[in-house]
Each structure stands twice: as structure tokens, then as C-alpha cells.
VMD Tcl script that draws the C-alpha trace (Angstrom):
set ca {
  {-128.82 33.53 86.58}
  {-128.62 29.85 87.94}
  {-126.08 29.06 90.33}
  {-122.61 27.30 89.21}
  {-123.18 23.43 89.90}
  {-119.74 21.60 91.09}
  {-120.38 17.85 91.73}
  {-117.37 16.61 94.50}
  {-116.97 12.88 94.27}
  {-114.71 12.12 97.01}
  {-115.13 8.78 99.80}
  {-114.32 11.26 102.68}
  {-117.45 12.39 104.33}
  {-115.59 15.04 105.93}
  {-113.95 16.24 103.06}
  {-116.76 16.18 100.89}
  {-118.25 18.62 104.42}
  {-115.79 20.68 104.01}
  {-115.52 21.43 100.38}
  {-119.16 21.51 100.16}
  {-119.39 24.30 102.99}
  {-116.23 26.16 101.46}
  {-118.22 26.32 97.34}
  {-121.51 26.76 99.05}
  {-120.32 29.86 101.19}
  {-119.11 30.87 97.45}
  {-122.60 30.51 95.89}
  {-122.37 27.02 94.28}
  {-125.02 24.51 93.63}
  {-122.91 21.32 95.21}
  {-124.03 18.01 94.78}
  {-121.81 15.06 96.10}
  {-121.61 11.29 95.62}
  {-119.18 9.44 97.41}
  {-118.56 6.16 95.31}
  {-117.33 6.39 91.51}
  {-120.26 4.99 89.97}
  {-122.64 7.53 91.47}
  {-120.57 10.01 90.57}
  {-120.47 9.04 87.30}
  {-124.11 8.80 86.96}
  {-124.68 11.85 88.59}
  {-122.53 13.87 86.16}
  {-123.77 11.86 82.49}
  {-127.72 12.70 84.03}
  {-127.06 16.28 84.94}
  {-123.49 17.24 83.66}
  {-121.95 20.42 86.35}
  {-119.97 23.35 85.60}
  {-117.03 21.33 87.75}
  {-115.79 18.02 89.13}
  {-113.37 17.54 91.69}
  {-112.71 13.74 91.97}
  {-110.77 11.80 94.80}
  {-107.88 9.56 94.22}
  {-109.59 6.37 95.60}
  {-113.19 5.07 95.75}
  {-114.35 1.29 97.08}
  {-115.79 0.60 93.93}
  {-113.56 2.56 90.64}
  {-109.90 4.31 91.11}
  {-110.09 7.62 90.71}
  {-107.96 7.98 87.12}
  {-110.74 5.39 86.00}
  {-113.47 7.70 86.89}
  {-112.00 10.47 85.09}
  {-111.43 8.58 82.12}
  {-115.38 7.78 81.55}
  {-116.21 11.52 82.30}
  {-113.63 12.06 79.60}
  {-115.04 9.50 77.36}
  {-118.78 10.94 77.97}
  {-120.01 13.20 75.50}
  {-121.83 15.47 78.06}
  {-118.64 15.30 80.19}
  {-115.72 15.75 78.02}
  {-115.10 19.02 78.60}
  {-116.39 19.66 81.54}
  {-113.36 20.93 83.99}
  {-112.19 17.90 86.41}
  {-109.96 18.69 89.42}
  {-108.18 15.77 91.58}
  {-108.05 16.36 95.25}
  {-106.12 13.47 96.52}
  {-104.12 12.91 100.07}
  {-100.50 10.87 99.57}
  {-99.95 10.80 95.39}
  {-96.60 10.95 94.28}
  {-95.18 13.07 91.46}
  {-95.36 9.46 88.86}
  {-98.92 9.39 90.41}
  {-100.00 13.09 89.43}
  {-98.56 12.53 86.20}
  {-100.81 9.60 84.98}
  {-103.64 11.82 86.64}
  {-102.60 14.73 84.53}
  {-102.09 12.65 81.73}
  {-106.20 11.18 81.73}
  {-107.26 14.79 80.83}
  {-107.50 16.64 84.33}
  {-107.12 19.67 84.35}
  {-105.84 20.14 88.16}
  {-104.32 18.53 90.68}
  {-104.79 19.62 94.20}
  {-103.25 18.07 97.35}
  {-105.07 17.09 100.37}
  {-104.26 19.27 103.02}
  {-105.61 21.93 101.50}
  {-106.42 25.83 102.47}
  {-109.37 27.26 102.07}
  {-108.19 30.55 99.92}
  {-106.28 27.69 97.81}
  {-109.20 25.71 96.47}
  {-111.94 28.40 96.26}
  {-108.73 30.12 94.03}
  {-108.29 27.20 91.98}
  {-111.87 26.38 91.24}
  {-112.25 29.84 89.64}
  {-109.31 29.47 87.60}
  {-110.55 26.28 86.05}
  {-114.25 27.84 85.17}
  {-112.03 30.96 83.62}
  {-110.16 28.49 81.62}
  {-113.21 26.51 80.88}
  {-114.85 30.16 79.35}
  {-112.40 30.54 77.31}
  {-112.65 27.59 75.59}
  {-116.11 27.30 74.15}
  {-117.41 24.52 72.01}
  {-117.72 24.94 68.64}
  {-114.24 26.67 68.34}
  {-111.50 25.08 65.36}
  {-108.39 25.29 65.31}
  {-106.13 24.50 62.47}
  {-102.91 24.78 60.83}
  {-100.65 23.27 57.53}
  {-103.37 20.67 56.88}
  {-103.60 20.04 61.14}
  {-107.58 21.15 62.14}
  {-108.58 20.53 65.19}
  {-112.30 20.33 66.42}
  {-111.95 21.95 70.00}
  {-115.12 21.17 70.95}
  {-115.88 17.76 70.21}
  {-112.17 16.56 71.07}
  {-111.17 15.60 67.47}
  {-108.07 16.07 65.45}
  {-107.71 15.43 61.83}
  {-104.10 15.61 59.11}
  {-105.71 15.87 55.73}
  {-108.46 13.29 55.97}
  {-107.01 11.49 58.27}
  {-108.50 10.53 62.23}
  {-105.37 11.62 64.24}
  {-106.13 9.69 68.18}
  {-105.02 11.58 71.05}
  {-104.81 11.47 74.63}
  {-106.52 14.20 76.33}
  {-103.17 15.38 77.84}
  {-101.86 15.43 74.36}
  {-104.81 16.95 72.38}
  {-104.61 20.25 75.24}
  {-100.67 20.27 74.37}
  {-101.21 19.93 70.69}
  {-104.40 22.78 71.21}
  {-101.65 25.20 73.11}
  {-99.42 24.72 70.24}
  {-102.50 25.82 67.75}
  {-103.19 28.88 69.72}
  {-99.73 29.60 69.21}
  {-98.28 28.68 65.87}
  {-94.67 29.63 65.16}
  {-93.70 30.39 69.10}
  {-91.19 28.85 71.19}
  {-92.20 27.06 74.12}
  {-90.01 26.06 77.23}
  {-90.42 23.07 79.14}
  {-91.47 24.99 82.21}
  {-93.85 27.66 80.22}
  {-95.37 24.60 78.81}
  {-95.86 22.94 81.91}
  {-97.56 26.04 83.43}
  {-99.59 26.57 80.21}
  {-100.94 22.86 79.53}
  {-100.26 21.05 82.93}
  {-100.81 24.28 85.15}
  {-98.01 26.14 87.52}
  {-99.16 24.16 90.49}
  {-98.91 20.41 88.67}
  {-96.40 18.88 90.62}
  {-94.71 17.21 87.24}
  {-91.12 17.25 86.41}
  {-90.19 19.38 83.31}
  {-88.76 16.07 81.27}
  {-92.67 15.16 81.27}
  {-92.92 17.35 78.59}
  {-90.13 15.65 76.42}
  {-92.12 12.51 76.44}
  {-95.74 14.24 75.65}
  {-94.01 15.72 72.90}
  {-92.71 12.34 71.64}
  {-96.02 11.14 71.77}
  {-97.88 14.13 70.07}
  {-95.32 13.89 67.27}
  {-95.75 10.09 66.63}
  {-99.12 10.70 66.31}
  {-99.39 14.28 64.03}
  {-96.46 12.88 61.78}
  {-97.87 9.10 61.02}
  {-97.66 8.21 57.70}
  {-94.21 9.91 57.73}
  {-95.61 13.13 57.14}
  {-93.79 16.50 57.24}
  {-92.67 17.00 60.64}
  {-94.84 19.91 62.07}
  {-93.42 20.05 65.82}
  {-89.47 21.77 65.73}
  {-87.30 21.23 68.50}
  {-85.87 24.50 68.89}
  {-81.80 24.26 71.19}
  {-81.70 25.39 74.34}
  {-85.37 26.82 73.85}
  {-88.34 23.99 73.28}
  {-90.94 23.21 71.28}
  {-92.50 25.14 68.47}
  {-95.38 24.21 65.74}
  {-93.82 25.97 62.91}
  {-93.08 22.84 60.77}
  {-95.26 23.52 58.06}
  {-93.15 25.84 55.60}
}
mol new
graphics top color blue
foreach p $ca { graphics top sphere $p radius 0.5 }
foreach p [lrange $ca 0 end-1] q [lrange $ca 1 end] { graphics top cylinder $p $q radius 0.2 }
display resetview
């Protein structure tokens, strides 16, 4: 069985040391690239299994990075983890909100990050290409990152199309703000639970245009639920 490949794009020569040493004591194939561009290039010509991706490069910002390994086709859904030093909570928001999947802060322990890279390739298992997902006329193409009403192209963010996905897995249950947050953004996003409110807002603009029937139901006291369709 190969070896799982994580590619660590990151400016810091001594944190890219020290995260290679910590995977590669883990049995990873690392490879490394310290500017975005390489990093990009190194991921579209031999996608990984992971990506962690620093906040900063000399050449791309880090959320801009992200965003083309979103965009790729061989990249889209391959799990990407920021490891950044100094972001604020409005800063790990817009990171969340490109389609990350983590956010991890610099310092970091050891046990933390070897922790959190397995739980993003158990996620990533789970999730395998190919799978649909669909409800009252809603179908969603999990693997190729496409959502359709009826015969209609419905856009989303990536931080929206993994909220509106949760919400498929789960028709008819009520969501919190805070189980949402753990489920979509992860318990360790450092995110404030109103983020949700406005991620909703969005995801319902965008299911409901053409003033369809409203599928998302704002449920008192209790959240969200997709259980709009009766």
C-alpha cells in the first residue's frame, strides 16, 4: 500500500522542518514548496491525500492559494488545512469560508496536528466521489461540487455547498448553531456561532432563487432544518 502523500506549503523553513519530521515519523510521503505558485503546481501535477497551506506567501496570500486548489479539478476535494501564526477570528472566517476544511494555529503541539490530520483523511473517506445527494427537487453531485433545483445550476461557495451537503445527510433534523459549527466548520474553528446565521442567509438566497418554495426552516430557539419540501 503506498504511503499517504501530504504536500505542506508554508514560507517557514522551520515550520515546514518540523511538520515534515512530525508526518514523516507518522509514515507520510511529504513533499513541501514554500511559495504559492509551487505549491500550486505541485498539487495540479501530482494531487496529495492532504494540504496544509500557510497564511502568507511572497508571491499569493494564502486564501488565494486555496481558492485555485478549490477551483482545480484534481484538487477540489482534496482536504486543505490552514496553519497560520496571528489570524484573527474575521480572518479564520474568510479562510473557512474558501472551502478549508481546518484551521490550525501556529503554536502548535505535536499530538494536536498529527490528531487533526487524521481526522481530515477520516472525513475525506467518508466522502467519496461519485456520491449524490438529493432532496424535494435539490440533487447535489458530491463529487464534482455541483448543485442543481430542477434544471437549474444552483452556484455555491464551498463553505456553503458543505453546509447545504450536512443538511442533505440530514433531511428533516434540527440543527443548532453550535452543532452546526462543529459539524460543517469543525469544533476547533475559532468562528462565532452568528457565522452560521449569515451562511444560512446565503445558502437560502441561493436554493430559493426564482422564489421557489423555501426548503431551509428556521426552527425557534432550535436552528436550522431542511424539511421545507412538504
Amino acid at each position: 500500500m503506498s504511503a499517504t502523500t501530504t504536500l505542506i506549503i508554508d514560507s517557514d523553513p522551520h515550520s515546514v522542518d518540523l511538520l515534515s519530521w512530525l508526518l514523516a515519523r507518522e509514515g507520510f510521503e511529504v513533499r513541501a514548496a514554500q511559495t504559492g505558485n509551487e505549491g500550486i503546481r505541485i498539487a495540479e501535477s501530482s494531487p496529495p491525500d492532504l494540504i496544509l497551506v500557510d497564511w502568507m506567501f511572497s508571491d499569493l496570500p494564502g486564501l488565494e492559494v486555496c481558492r485555485r486548489l478549490r477551483a482545480h479539478s484534481d484538487t477540489h476535494d482534496v482536504p486543505i488545512a490552514m496553519v497560520a501564526d496571528g489570524a484573527d477570528e474575521a480572518d479564520r472566517a474568510r479562510a473557512l469560508d474558501t472551502g478549508i476544511d481546518d484551521f490550525i494555529s501556529k503554536p502548535f503541539g505535536a499530538r494536536e496536528i498529527v490528531a487533526r490530520v487524521y481526522a481530515l483523511l477520516r472525513r475525506a473517506k467518508k466522502d467519496p466521489a461519485g456520491r449524490r445527494l438529493s432532496y424535494a427537487g435539490l440533487e447535489m453531485d458530491v463529487g464534482n461540487y455541483k448543485v442543481k433545483r430542477g434544471n437549474a445550476s444552483v452556484p455555491l461557495s464551498p463553505l456553503q455547498f458543505k453546509l447545504l451537503r450536512h443538511f442533505l445527510e440530514h433531511p428533516g433534523q434540527v440543527f443548532s448553531r453550535e452543532q452546526l459549527l462543529a459539524s460543517v466548520w469543525g469544533r476547533d474553528a475559532d468562528v462565532h456561532a452568528r457565522s452560521v446565521d449569515a451562511q444560512i442567509r446565503r445558502l437560502r438566497s441561493a436554493i430559493n432563487k426564482g422564489h421557489r418554495k423555501d426548503l431551509l426552516r428556521t426552527v425557534r430557539m432550535g436552528g436550522y432544518s431542511l424539511d421545507g419540501g412538504d
